[in-house]
N, C-alpha and C positions, 0 to 999 in steps of 0.2 A: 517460639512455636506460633504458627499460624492459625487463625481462627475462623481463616477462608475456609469452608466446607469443599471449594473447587479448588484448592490448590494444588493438590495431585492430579487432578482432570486436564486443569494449565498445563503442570511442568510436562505430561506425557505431550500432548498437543505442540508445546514449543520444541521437544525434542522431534517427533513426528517430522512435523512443519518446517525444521531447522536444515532438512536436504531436498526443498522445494527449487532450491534458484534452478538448477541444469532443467527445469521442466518449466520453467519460465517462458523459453522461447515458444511454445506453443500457445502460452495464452498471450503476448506480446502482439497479434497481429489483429486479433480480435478484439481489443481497448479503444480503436478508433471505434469500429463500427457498436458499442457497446453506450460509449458517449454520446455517440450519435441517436441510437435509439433511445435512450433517455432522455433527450433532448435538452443535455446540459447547454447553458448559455454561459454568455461571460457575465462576470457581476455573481451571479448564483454559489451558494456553500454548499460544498461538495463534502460527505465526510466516506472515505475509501473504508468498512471495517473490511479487517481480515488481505492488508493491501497486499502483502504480502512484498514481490520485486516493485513495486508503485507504482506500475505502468498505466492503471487507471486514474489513478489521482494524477499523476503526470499529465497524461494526455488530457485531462480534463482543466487543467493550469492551464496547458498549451493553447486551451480554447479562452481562455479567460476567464475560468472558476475559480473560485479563491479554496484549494481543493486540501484537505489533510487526509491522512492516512495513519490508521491504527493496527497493530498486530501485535501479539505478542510474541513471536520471535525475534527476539534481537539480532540476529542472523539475517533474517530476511529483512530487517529495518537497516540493517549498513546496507544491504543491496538496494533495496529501496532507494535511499541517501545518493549514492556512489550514480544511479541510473538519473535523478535529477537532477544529479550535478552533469553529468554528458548530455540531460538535457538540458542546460542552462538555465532550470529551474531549483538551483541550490536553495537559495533562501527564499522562493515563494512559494516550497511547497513544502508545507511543514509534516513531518511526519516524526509521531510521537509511540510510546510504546506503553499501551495498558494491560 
């Protein structure tokens, strides 16, 4: 038995959140310009919550951020994985699941 008072709060949210990738492409074009206005640099620790497909922590690697990303969809963290490894940021972009 759980003692987390939000743990029903989680499992609904990861269920929710769990048919986000096909709407991915919409936020996908807007993670450059997102980085940019943040004025992420290289060197700088990036932490993506809620990264969901990774595409901002990605894109912020790809600038030279030393960038992680959190979600708690495991679903969305294989997509996440799967999209840094096509970007050839498999293992510099670490993305964990809390």
């Amino acid at each position: 038995m759980s003692t987390d008072p939000f743990e029903g709060f989680k499992q609904a949210q990861r269920a929710m959140w769990a048919s986000f990738a096909p709407t991915a492409t919409f936020t996908t074009p807007v993670a450059a310009e997102l980085v940019s206005f943040a004025g992420i640099a290289a060197g700088e620790r990036v932490l993506d919550v809620g990264t969901g497909s990774g595409v901002v922590a990605i894109t912020a690697a790809r600038a030279g951020a030393h960038a992680s990303g959190l979600d708690l969809s495991a679903e969305l963290l294989a997509h996440a994985r799967e999209n840094a490894a096509l970007a050839g940021h498999a293992g510099g972009v670490p993305l964990s699941m809390r």
